[in-house]
VEXDREN-2710 file (C-alpha; in Angstrom, 1 decimal):
% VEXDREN-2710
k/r/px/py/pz
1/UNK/0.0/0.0/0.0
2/UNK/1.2/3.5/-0.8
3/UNK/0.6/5.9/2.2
4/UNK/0.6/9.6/2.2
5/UNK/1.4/11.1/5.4
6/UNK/1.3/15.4/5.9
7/UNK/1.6/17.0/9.5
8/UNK/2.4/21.0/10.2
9/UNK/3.9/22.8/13.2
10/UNK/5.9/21.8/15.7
11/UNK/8.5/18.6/16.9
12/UNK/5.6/17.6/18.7
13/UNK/3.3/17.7/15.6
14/UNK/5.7/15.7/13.6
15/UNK/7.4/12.9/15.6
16/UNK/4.3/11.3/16.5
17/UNK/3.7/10.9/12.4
18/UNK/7.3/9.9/11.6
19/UNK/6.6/7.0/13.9
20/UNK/3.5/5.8/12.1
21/UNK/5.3/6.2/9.0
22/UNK/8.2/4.0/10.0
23/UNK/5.8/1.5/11.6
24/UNK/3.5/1.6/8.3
25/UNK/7.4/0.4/6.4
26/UNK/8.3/-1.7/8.9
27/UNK/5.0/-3.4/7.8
28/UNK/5.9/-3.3/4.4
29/UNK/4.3/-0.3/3.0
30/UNK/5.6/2.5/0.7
31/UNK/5.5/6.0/2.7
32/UNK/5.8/9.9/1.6
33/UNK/5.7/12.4/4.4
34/UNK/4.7/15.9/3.0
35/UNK/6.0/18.7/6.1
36/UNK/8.8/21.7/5.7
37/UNK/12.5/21.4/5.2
38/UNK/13.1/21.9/8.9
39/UNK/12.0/18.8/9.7
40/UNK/13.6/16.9/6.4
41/UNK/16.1/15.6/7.7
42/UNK/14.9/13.5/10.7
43/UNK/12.0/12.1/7.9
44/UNK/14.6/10.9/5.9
45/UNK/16.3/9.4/9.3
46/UNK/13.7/7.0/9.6
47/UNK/13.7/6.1/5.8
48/UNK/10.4/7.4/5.2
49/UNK/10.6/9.7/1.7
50/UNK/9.9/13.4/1.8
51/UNK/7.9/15.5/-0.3
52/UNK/8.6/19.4/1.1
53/UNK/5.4/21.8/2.1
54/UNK/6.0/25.6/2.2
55/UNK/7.2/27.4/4.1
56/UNK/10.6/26.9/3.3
57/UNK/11.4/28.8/7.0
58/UNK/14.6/27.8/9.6
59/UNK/13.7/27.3/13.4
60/UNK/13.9/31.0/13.3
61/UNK/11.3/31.5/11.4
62/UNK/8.6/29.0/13.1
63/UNK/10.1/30.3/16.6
64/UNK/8.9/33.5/15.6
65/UNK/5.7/31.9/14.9
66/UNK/5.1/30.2/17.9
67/UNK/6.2/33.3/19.7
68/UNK/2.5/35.0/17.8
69/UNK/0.6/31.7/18.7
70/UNK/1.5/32.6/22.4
71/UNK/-0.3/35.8/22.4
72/UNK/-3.7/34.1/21.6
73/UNK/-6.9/34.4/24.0
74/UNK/-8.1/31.0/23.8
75/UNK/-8.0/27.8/21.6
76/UNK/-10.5/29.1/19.2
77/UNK/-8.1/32.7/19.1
78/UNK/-5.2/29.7/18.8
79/UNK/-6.5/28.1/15.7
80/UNK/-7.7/31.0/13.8
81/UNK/-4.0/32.3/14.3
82/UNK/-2.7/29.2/13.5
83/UNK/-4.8/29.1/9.8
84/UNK/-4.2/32.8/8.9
85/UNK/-0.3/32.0/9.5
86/UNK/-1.0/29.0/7.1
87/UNK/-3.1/31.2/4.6
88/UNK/-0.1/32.6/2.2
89/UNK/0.9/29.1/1.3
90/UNK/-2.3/27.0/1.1
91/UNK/-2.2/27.1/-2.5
92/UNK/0.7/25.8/-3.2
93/UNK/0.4/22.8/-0.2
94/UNK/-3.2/22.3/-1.8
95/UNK/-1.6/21.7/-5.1
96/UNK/1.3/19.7/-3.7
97/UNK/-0.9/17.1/-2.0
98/UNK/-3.5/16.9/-4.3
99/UNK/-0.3/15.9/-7.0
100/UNK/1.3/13.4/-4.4
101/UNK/-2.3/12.2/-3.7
102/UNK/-3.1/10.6/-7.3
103/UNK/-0.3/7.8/-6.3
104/UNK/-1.8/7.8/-3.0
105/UNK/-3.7/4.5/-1.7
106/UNK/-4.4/6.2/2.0
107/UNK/-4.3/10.0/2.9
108/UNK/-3.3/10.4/7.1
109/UNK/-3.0/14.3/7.9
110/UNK/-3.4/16.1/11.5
111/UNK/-6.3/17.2/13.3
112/UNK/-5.2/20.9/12.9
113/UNK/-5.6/20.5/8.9
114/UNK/-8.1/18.1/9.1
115/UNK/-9.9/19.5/6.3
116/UNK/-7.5/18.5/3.8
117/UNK/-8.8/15.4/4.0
118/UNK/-11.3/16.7/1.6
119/UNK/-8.9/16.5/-1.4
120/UNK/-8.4/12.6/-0.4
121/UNK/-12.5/12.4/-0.5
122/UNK/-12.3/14.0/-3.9
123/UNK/-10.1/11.5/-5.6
124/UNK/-11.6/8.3/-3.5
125/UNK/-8.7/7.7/-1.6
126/UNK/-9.9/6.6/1.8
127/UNK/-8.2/9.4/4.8
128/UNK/-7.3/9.4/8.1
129/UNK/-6.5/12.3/10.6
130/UNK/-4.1/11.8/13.8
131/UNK/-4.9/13.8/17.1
132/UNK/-2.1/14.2/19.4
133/UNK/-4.9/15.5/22.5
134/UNK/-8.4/13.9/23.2
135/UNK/-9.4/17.1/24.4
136/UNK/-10.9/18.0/21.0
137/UNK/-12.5/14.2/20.8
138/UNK/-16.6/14.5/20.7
139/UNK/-18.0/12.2/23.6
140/UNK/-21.2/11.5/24.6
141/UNK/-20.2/11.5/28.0
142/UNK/-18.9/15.0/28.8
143/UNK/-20.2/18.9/27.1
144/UNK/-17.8/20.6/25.2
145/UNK/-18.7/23.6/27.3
146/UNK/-18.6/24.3/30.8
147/UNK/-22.0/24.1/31.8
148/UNK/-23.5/25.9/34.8
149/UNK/-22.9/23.8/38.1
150/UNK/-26.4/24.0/39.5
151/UNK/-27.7/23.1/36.1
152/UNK/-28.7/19.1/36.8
153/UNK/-29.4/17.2/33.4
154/UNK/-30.9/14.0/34.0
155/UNK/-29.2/11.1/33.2
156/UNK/-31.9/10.1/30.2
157/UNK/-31.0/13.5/28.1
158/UNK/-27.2/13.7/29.1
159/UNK/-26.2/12.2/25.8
160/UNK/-28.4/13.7/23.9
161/UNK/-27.9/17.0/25.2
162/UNK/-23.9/16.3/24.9
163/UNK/-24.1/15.3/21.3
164/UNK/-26.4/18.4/20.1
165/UNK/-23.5/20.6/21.8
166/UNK/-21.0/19.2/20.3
167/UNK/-22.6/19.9/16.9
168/UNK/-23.2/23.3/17.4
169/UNK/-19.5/24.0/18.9
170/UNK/-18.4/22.0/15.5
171/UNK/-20.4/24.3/13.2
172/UNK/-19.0/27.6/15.3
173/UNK/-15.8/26.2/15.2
174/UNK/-16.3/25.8/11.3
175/UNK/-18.0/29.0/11.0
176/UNK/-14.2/30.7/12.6
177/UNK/-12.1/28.8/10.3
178/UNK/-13.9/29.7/7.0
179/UNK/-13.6/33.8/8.0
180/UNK/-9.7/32.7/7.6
181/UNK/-9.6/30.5/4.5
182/UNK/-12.8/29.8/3.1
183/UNK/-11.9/32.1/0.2
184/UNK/-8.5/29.5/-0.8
185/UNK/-10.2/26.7/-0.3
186/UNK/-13.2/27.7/-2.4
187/UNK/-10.7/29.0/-5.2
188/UNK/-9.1/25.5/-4.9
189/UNK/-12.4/24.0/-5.6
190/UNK/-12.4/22.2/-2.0
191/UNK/-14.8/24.1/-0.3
192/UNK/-16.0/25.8/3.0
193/UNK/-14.9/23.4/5.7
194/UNK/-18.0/21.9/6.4
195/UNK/-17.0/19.7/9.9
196/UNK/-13.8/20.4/11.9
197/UNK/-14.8/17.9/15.4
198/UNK/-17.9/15.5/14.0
199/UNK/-16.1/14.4/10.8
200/UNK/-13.3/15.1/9.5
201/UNK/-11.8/11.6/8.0
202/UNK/-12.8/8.5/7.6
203/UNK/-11.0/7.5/10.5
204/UNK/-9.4/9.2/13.9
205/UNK/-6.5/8.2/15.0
206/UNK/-6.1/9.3/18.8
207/UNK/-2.8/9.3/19.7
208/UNK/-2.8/8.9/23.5
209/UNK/-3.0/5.9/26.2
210/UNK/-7.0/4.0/25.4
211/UNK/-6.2/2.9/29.0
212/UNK/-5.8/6.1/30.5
213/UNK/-7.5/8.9/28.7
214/UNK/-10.4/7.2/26.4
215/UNK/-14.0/8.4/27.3
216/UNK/-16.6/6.0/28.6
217/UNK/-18.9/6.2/26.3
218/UNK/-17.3/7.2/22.2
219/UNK/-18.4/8.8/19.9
220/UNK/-19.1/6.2/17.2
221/UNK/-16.2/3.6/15.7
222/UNK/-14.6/5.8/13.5
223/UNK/-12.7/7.5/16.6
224/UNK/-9.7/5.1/17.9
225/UNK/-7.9/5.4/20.5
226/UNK/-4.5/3.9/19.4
227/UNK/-1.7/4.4/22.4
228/UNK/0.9/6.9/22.1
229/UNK/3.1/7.1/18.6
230/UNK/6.4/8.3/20.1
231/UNK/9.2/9.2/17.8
232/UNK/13.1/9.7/19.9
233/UNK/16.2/11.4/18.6
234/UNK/19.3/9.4/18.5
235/UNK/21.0/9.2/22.0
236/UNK/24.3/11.1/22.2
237/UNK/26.8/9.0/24.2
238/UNK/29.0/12.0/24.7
239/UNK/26.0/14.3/26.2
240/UNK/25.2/10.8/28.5
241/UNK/28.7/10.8/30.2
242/UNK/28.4/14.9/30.6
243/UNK/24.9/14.2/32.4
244/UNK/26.3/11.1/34.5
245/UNK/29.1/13.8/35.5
246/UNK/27.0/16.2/36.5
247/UNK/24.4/14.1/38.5
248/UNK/26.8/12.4/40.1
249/UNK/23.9/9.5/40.9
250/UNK/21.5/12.0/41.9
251/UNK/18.1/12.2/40.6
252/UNK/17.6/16.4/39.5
253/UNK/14.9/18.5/38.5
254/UNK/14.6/19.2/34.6
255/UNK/13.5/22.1/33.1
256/UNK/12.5/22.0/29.1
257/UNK/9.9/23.8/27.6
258/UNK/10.3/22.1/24.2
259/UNK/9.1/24.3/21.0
260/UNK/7.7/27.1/22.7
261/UNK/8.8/30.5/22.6
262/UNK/7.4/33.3/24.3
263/UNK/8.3/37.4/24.9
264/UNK/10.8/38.4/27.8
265/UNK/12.7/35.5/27.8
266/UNK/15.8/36.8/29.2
267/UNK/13.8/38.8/31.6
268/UNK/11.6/35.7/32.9
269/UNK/15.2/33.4/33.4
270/UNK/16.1/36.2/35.5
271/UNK/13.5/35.7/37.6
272/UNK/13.9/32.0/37.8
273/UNK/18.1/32.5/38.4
274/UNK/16.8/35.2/41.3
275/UNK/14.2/32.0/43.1
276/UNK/16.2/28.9/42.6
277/UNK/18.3/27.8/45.5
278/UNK/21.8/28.4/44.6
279/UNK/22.8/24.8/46.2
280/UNK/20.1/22.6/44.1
281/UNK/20.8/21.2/40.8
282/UNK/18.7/21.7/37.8
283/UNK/19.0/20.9/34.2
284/UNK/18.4/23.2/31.5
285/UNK/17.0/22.6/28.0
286/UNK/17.0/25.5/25.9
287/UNK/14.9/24.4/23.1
288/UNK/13.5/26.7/20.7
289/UNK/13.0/29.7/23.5
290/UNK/17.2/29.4/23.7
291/UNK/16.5/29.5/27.9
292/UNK/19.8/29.9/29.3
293/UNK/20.9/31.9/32.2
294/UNK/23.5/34.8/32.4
295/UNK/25.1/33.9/35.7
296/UNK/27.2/30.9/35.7
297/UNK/26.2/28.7/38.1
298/UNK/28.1/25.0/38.7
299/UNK/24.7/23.5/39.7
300/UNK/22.3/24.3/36.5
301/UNK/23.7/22.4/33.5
302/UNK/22.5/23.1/30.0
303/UNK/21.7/21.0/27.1
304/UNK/20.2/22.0/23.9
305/UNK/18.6/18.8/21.4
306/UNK/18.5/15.6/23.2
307/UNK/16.5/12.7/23.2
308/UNK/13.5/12.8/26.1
309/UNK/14.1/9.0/27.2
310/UNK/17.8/9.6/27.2
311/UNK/17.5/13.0/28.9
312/UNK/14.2/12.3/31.8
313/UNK/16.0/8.9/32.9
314/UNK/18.1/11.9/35.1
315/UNK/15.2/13.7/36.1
316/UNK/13.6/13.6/39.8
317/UNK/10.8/15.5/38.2
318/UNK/10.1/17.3/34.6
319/UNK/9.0/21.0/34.3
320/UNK/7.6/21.4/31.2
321/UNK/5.1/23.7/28.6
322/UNK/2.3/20.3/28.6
323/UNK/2.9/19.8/25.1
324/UNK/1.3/16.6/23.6
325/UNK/4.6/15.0/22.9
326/UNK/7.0/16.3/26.0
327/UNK/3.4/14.8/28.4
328/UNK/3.5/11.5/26.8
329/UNK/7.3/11.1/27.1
330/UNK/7.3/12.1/30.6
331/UNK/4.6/9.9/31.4
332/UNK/6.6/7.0/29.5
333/UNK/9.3/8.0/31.9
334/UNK/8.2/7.2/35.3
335/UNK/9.0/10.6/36.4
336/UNK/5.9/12.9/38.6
337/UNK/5.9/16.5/36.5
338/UNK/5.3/19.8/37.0
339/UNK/3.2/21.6/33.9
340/UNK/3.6/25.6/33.0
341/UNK/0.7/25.8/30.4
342/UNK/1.3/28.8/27.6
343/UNK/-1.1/27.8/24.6
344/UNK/-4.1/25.8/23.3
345/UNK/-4.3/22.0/24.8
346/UNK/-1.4/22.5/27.7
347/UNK/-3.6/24.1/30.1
348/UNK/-5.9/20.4/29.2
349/UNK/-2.3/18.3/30.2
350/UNK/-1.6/20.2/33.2
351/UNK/-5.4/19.4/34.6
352/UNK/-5.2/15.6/33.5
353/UNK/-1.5/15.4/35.0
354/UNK/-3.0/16.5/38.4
355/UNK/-6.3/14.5/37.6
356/UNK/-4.4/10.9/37.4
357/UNK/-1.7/12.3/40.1
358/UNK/1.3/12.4/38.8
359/UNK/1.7/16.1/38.8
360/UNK/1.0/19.7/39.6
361/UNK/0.2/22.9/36.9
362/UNK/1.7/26.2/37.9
363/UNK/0.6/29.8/36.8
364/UNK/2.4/30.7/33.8
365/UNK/2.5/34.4/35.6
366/UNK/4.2/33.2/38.8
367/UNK/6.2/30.5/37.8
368/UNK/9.8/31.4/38.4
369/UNK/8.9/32.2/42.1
370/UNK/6.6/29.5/42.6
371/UNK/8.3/26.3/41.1
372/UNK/11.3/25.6/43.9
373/UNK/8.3/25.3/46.4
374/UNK/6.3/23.0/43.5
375/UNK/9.3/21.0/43.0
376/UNK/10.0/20.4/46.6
377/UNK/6.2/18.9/47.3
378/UNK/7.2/16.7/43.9
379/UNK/10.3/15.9/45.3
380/UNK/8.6/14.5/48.9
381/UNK/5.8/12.9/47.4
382/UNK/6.4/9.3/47.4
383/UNK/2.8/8.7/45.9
384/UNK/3.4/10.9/42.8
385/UNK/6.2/8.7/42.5
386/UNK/4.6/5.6/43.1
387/UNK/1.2/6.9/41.0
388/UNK/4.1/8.0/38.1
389/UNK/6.4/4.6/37.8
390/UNK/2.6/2.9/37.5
391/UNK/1.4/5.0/34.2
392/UNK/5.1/4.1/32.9
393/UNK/4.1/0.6/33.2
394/UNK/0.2/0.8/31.5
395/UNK/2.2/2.3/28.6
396/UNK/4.1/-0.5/28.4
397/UNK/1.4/-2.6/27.7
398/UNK/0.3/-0.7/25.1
399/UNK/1.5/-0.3/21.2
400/UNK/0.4/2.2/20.0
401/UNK/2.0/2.6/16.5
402/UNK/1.1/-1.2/15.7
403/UNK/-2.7/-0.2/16.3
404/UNK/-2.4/2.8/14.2
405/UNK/-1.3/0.8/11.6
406/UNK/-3.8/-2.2/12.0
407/UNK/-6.9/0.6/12.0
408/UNK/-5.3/2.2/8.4
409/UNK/-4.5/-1.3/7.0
410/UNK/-8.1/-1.9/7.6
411/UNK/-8.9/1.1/6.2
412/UNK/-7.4/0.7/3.2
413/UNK/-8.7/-2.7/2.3
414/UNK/-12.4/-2.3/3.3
415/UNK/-12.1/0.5/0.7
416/UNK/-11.0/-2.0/-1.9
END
């Protein structure tokens, strides 16, 4: 089977669909992944082939990016920001895919872009979308919205009632996204996006643990809850002697805040140099916000790219944005976590972190003072521990790129 693969944004957007598309080889199947240049390279890595998207930016450029996506209100504020960064280059990824497609057996694309799945429908070839946060997954069992707490639905019209709400917040959220690029997608003779939640593939891949986050009563079959697709970097044997050298057999708090960037960087470090106890360890990742600290300090060591599993086997606890992919590796870890939400789904981690206790969420405003306390509660608490090493161990038990594939190889033949 021929498989066409296409993800946008960040690490945490792609990884997840380089997996599946070296599981889908490993099963024997031929696989294109359509993204941007920055992330050709670690494509190619896994042997998958690459077909390049626009725009043709360097981490620069997408840093800057995510540094605008921070300053969005809300999810919905998010995604509109999100599509009208995207708008300048549909065209040419419309006609790039819909090129690649006509050699295409099975289309797979991301939730964000979900409605590029309508190019797939055009030409026949059964689709797929991945999600990456089952906060966006229609249920009959919980409201899209927060309803009022003294409003008591009886248990007879709670579905119902959940399933009309999440049709009218799919429609509004529709309604948002064609103000952006209903125009290009008209002019590429795809149309208005028509459902962004209720249906946007033939099938919905839901990358995260069935065990752990799927609801209790789904949607219908078409959404799956596969198990995590995690994607590592090579391990770097010279950065795992520097680490050993540093911990010296200790267990140490790690700070990485992945691919987000935000304003006042230097400014908000300062404030996290001027709180953190000058005798306690911590390590640094700089990722795409370049964190570092201007005073030199023996017990704060700094790394830049390294793989999570080889970096969070060091860690006593992970401070982290509550990205998709930086949760699910920490959670694959063993290792209790502390969340600093910035935009769209983290604030959704951070409350299911505390919600299966492995973890605490701090104010993104307060952070710098408030985290050596945080990490000191972490620190004590045996059954954060204890609650963390046993999440490690359901995700063990689970495969989640060998479902993934199973649901699209079954995809792909039922279409037949």
């Amino acid at each position: 089977m021929r498989f066409l693969l296409t993800s946008h944004g960040s690490t945490g957007d792609i990884f997840p669909v380089i997996r599946l598309g070296y599981s889908l080889q490993r099963a024997g199947h031929h696989v294109r992944f359509a993204t941007v240049s920055l992330f050709k390279k670690d494509v190619e890595a896994a042997g998958l082939e690459f077909v390049q998207l626009p725009p043709d930016w360097d981490q620069s450029g997408f840093a800057e990016a995510m540094r605008d996506l921070t300053r969005s209100k809300n999810s919905l504020d998010l995604l509109k920001i999100i599509y009208s960064e995207a708008n300048p280059f549909l065209d040419e990824i419309i006609e790039i895919l819909r090129r690649e497609l006509q050699t295409a057996d099975v289309f797979v694309s991301n939730y964000i872009f979900g409605n590029l799945c309508r190019l797939a429908r055009q030409l026949e070839v059964p689709c797929a979308v991945t999600t990456f946060a089952h906060n966006v997954i229609p249920s009959n069992s919980k409201s899209p919205i927060m309803l009022p707490r003294r409003l008591v639905i009886p248990k007879l019209l709670s579905k119902p009632i959940n399933r009309f709400l999440w049709k009218v917040v799919d429609r509004f959220i529709c309604w948002n996204i064609n103000q952006v690029v209903g125009d290009t997608l008209i002019k590429n003779e795809i149309g208005r996006v028509d459902s962004y939640l209720i249906d946007p593939a033939d099938k919905i891949l839901v990358t995260v643990s069935p065990n752990l986050f799927s609801p209790k009563i789904p949607w219908d079959d078409r959404f799956i809850f596969t198990g995590y697709l995690r994607w590592q970097a090579p391990e770097d044997p010279e950065m795992q002697k520097q680490l050993e050298a540093f911990c010296q057999n200790e267990k140490v708090p790690v700070l990485t805040f992945g691919s987000v960037t935000f304003e006042n960087a230097r400014k908000i470090m300062r404030r996290f140099l001027k709180n953190w106890p000058s005798d306690k360890k911590i390590i640094l990742q700089s990722g795409w916000a370049k964190l570092s600290v201007e005073k030199h300090s023996k017990n704060i060591f700094s790394v830049e790219r390294v793989s999570h599993d080889q970096l969070f086997q060091f860690a006593s606890v992970v401070i982290h944005h509550g990205g998709a992919g930086t949760t699910a590796s920490v959670l694959s870890s063993g290792v209790p976590q502390i969340i600093i939400p910035h935009i769209g789904d983290q604030k959704f981690f951070g409350r299911e972190v505390k919600r299966i206790g492995v973890g605490l969420m701090l104010r993104l405003s307060r952070w710098p003072e408030e985290l050596p306390r945080a990490v000191k509660i972490i620190e004590r608490s045996k059954k954060r521990l204890k609650k963390a090493r046993a999440v490690a161990e359901v995700l063990r038990s689970e495969n989640g790129p060998e479902e993934a594939v199973r649901v699209l190889e079954e995809l792909a033949y039922s279409k037949k």
